[in-house]
FIPA-921262 format. One record per residue (C-alpha): x, y, z. Coordinates in steps of 0.05 Angstrom, whole numbers, plus 32768, in hexadecimal, padded with zeros to 4 digits. Layout:
<rs>
XYZ;...
</rs>
This chain:
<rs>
864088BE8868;864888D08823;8677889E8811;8651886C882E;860388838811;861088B087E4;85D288A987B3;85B388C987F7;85D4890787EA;85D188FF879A;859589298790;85AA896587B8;85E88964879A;85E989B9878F;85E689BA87D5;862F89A987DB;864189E187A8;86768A1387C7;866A8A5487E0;869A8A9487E2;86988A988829;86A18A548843;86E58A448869;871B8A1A883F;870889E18866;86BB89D6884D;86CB89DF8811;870389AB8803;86CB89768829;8691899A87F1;86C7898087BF;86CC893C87DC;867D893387E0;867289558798;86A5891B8778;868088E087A3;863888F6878F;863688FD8743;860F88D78716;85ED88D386D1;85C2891086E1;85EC893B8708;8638892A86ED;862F896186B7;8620899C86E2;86558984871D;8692898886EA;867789D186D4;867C89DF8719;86BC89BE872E;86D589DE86F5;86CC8A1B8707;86F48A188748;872B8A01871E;873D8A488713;873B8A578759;87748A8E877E;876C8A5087B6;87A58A238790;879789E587C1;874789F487B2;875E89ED8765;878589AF876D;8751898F8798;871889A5875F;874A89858725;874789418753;870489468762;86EC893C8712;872289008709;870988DA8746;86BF88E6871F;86D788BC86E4;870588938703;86D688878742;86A3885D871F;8670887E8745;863788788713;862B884586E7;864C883586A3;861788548674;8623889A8696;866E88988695;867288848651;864E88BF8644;867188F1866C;86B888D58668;86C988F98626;86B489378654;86E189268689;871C89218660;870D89518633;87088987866A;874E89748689;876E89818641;874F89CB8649;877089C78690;87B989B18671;87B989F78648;87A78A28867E;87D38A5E868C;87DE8A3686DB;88128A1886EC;87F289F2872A;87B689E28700;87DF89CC86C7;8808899E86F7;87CB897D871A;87B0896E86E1;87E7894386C8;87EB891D8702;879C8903870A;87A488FF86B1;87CF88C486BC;8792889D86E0;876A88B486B4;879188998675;87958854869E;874E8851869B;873E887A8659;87768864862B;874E886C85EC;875188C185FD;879C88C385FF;87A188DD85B6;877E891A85DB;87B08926860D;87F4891685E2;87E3894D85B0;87E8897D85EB;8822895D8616;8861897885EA;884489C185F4;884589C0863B;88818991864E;88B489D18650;888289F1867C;887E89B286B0;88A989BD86F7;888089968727;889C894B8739;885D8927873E;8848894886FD;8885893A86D9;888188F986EA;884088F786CA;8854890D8688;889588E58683;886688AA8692;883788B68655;886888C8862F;8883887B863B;8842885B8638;882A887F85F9;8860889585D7;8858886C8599;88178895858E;883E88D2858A;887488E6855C;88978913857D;88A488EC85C7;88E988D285C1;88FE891685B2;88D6893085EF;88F788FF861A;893E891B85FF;8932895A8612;892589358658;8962890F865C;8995893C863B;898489688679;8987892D86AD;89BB894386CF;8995897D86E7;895589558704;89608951874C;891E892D8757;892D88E7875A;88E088CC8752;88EC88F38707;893288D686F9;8910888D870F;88D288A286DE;890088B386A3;892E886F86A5;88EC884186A2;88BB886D8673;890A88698641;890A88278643;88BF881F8632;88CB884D85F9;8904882785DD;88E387E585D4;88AB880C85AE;88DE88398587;8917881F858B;894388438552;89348884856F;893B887085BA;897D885085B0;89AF888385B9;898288A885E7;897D886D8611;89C588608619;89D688A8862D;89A1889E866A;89BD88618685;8A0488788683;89ED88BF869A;89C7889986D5;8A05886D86E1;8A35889C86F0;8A5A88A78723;8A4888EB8737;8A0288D68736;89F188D18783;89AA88B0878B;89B48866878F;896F8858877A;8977887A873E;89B688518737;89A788168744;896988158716;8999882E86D6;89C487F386E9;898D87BE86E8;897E87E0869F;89B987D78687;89CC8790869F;8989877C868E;8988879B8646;89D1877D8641;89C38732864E;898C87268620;8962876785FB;8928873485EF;891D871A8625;892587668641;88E987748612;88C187458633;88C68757867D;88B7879F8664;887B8786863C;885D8762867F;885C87A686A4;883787C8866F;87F787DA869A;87B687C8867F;876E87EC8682;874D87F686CD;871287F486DE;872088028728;874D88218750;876E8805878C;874D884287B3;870C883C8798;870487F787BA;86DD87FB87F4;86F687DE8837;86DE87D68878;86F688198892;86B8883E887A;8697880B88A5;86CB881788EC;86BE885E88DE;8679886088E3;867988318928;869A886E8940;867188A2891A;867088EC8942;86BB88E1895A;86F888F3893E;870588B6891A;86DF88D688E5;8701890E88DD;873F88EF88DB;871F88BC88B6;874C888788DD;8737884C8909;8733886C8956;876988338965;87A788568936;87A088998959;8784888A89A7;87B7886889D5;879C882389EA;8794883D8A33;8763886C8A1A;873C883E89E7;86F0883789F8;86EB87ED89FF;86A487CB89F3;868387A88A31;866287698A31;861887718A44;8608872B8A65;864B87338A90;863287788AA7;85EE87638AB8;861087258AE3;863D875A8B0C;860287848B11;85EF87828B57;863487858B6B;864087C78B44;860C87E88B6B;863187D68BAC;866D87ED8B94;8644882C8B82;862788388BCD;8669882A8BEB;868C88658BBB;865288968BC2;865A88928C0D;86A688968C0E;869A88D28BE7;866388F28C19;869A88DF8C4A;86CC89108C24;86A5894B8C12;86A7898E8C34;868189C58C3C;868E89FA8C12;86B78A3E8C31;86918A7B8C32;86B18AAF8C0C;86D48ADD8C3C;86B98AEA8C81;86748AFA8C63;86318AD38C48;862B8AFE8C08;86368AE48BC4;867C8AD88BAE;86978B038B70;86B28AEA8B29;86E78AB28B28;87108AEF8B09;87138B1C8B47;87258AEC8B75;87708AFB8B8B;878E8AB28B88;87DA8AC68BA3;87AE8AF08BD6;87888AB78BED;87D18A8D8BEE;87EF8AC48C1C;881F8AD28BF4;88538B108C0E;88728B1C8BC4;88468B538B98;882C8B3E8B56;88408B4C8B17;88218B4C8AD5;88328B468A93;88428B728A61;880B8B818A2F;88188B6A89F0;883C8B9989B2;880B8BB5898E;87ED8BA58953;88088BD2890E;88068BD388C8;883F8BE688A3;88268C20887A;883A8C0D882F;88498BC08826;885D8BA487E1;883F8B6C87B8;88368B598773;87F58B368759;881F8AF3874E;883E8AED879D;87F18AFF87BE;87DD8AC38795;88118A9387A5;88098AB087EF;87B48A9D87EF;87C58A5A87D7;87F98A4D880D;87E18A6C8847;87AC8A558882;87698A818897;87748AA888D5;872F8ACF88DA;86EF8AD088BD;86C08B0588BE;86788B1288B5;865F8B5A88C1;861C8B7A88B0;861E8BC2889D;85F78C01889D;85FE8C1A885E;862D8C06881F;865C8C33880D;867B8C4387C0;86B98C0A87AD;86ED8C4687AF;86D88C5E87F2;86DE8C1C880F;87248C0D87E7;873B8C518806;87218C458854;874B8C0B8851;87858C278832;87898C598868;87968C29889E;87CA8C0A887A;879E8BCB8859;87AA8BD18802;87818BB787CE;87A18B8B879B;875D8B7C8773;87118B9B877B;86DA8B958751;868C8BA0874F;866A8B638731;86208B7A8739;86028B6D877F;864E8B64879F;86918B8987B1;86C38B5E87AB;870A8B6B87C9;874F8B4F87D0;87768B738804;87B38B69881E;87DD8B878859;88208B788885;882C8B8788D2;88698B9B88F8;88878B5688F9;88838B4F88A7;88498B2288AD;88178B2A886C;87CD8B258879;879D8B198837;87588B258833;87238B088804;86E08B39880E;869F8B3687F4;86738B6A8803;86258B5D87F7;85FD8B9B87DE;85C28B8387F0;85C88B57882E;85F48B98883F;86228B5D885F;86738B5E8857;86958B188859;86DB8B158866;871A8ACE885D;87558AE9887B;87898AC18870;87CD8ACB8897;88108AB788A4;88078ABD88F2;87CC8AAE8917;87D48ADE8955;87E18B128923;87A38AFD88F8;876B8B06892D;878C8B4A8940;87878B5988EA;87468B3F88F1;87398B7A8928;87508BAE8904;872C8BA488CD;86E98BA388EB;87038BEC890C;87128C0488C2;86C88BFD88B3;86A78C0E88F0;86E08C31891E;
</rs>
């Protein structure tokens, strides 16, 4: 609904903002609908906010918070006089991104920048001044990808980008992503027809570095061989073929431009076509496919249909039975789960049943640094939440040492006023880690709980136990 009306939505646009305790999923959808919603009086404060998930321990909530600003300049979703205003904004506040201290951050960031240069070319000078400080830094495909590509579009803005790209392809041999090695033969050439003296050399020790024998992707070949025939028969006319591909300003994406499946979706609003956000037709088999009637056809065959409908009901009076009393007696039958089915079969054989399950345990001392819990929150999926109101709050070391003894460690605690806040982690029996992200309200006297896990079973049982840690 908000992508198709979303001016409805525009005013209440801090309704959307994300809270603490929401699962994962609400919030990435708050994202979405924050992004769609902006305009002139609002953009300002929704890029604070998104901003400050960007620093998030959720690493997919950070990406999703880096996209969520680009698609606000690049979305064109208020008019030109606002985003002329707030584009300097925009891009300004992914530069600040490019030199955090985050890897994953850091890497998004690149990737939605490259858009955001297609459309804002006049704010490159911004982003090249950074790009040779973080290029070392850069591991991530998609994001190297990113850079080599600027590096090819722009780099007779900046001084130092053939030597950049050296560094690049004097270690090409060690690249095993082909999408980079692809990335670094086309942004060369660009780069030589603007700088040609410098490129030269450089240029030559690609191609023959991508031609090589030992070099086993035959994309990657294949392009360096098209290069090099090309550049061979006639550098000119090389130039110009380069020259034609040179991409010029958008105004609109190819995903900004609406199509009629907003429209399919909401013909079959409150299924799940829109939560898949698919046409019912690409995930329902066509035996199963609700099929539209025609009214005037229906209303002929009317009187027939009731005839039909006589002639079933009394086939089915025909067919019904009496229900069997219970026993040999009138009384009232017990729960479905007393009845004896293998009893009532006559079966000779004696049941069996089966084992309980293992119990649920702790091991008493688990290890983890501050670096693995976060790359652990960002990768795993919530098992349990939990919502408990208490009698009384007790002191931030007593509650650090209640869980402690049952075998659940803190790796971060702090008291920011009216909360508690916690990160706890644990591992059972099977090696299994469990992390915990709890708030504890002073004066709601209310404990939230995200417990995130790397088994489910496993998590609801965590979940258990750490309800019994608080109130035995």
């Amino acid at each position: 609904m908000v992508g198709k009306y979303p001016r409805v939505f525009s005013p209440d646009y801090r309704q959307f903002y994300i809270r603490y305790n929401e699962p994962s999923h609400v919030k990435y959808v708050k994202l979405d609908i924050l992004s769609g919603i902006a305009e002139n009086h609002s953009v300002a404060d929704i890029i604070m906010e998104l901003s400050e998930y960007v620093t998030d321990v959720d690493q997919e909530l950070s990406r999703r918070a880096v996209r969520a600003i680009s698609q606000i300049a690049i979305g064109n979703s208020f008019g030109h006089e606002g985003l002329d205003a707030m584009h300097d904004q925009i891009v300004d506040t992914m530069v600040e991104f490019l030199e955090m201290n985050l890897d994953y951050v850091r890497d998004e960031t690149l990737v939605v920048m490259k858009d955001l240069l297609r459309k804002f070319p006049h704010k490159v000078d911004d982003v090249l001044d950074v790009l040779p400080r973080i290029i070392p830094k850069v591991d991530h495909a998609p994001a190297k990808c990113a850079v080599i590509w600027m590096l090819g579009e722009f780099g007779q803005d900046l001084r130092r980008a053939p030597y950049v790209l050296e560094r690049l392809i004097d270690s090409f041999a060690d690249e095993i992503a082909p999408s980079v090695l692809l990335e670094l033969l086309s942004a060369s050439l660009k780069l030589f027809f603007k700088r040609p003296p410098e490129m030269q050399s450089m240029l030559g020790r690609l191609l023959q570095a991508a031609m090589d024998e030992s070099q086993r992707n035959i994309d990657v070949k294949d392009r360096a061989l098209f290069y090099y025939r090309l550049l061979s028969q006639d550098v000119n006319t090389a130039a110009q073929i380069v020259r034609q591909f040179e991409p010029d300003i958008v105004d609109v994406f190819a995903e900004m431009v609406e199509t009629d499946l907003q429209d399919k979706l909401f013909r079959e609003f409150n299924t799940l076509a829109v939560v898949y956000t698919k046409p019912s037709e690409t995930f329902v088999s066509a035996a199963h496919l609700i099929t539209r009637l025609n009214v005037e056809s229906n209303a002929a065959g009317g009187d027939n249909d009731e005839e039909e409908d006589e002639d079933e009901e009394e086939e089915d009076e025909r067919h019904v039975q009496p229900p069997l009393p219970y026993g040999n007696h009138g009384g009232p039958r017990p729960p479905a789960a007393a009845v004896d089915l293998l009893g009532m079969l006559d079966f000779s054989h004696p049941t069996t049943t089966a084992p309980p399950p293992a119990a649920f345990q702790l091991t008493p001392n688990p290890s983890m640094d501050a670096a693995t819990f976060q790359n652990l929150w960002g990768s795993l999926r919530v098992v349990s939440q939990i919502q408990l109101k208490m009698p009384a709050i007790p002191a931030q070391g007593d509650i650090e040492r209640a869980f402690g003894a049952h075998g659940i460690l803190t790796m971060a605690a702090g008291d920011v006023g009216p909360q508690y806040k916690f990160f706890f982690y644990a591992q059972d029996s099977q090696r299994n880690y469990y992390l915990a992200e709890t708030v504890v309200e002073k004066a709601q006297l209310v404990l939230y709980a995200t417990i995130k896990g790397q088994d489910e079973v496993g998590g609801t049982q965590f979940g258990d136990h750490f309800k019994r840690v608080l109130f035995g």
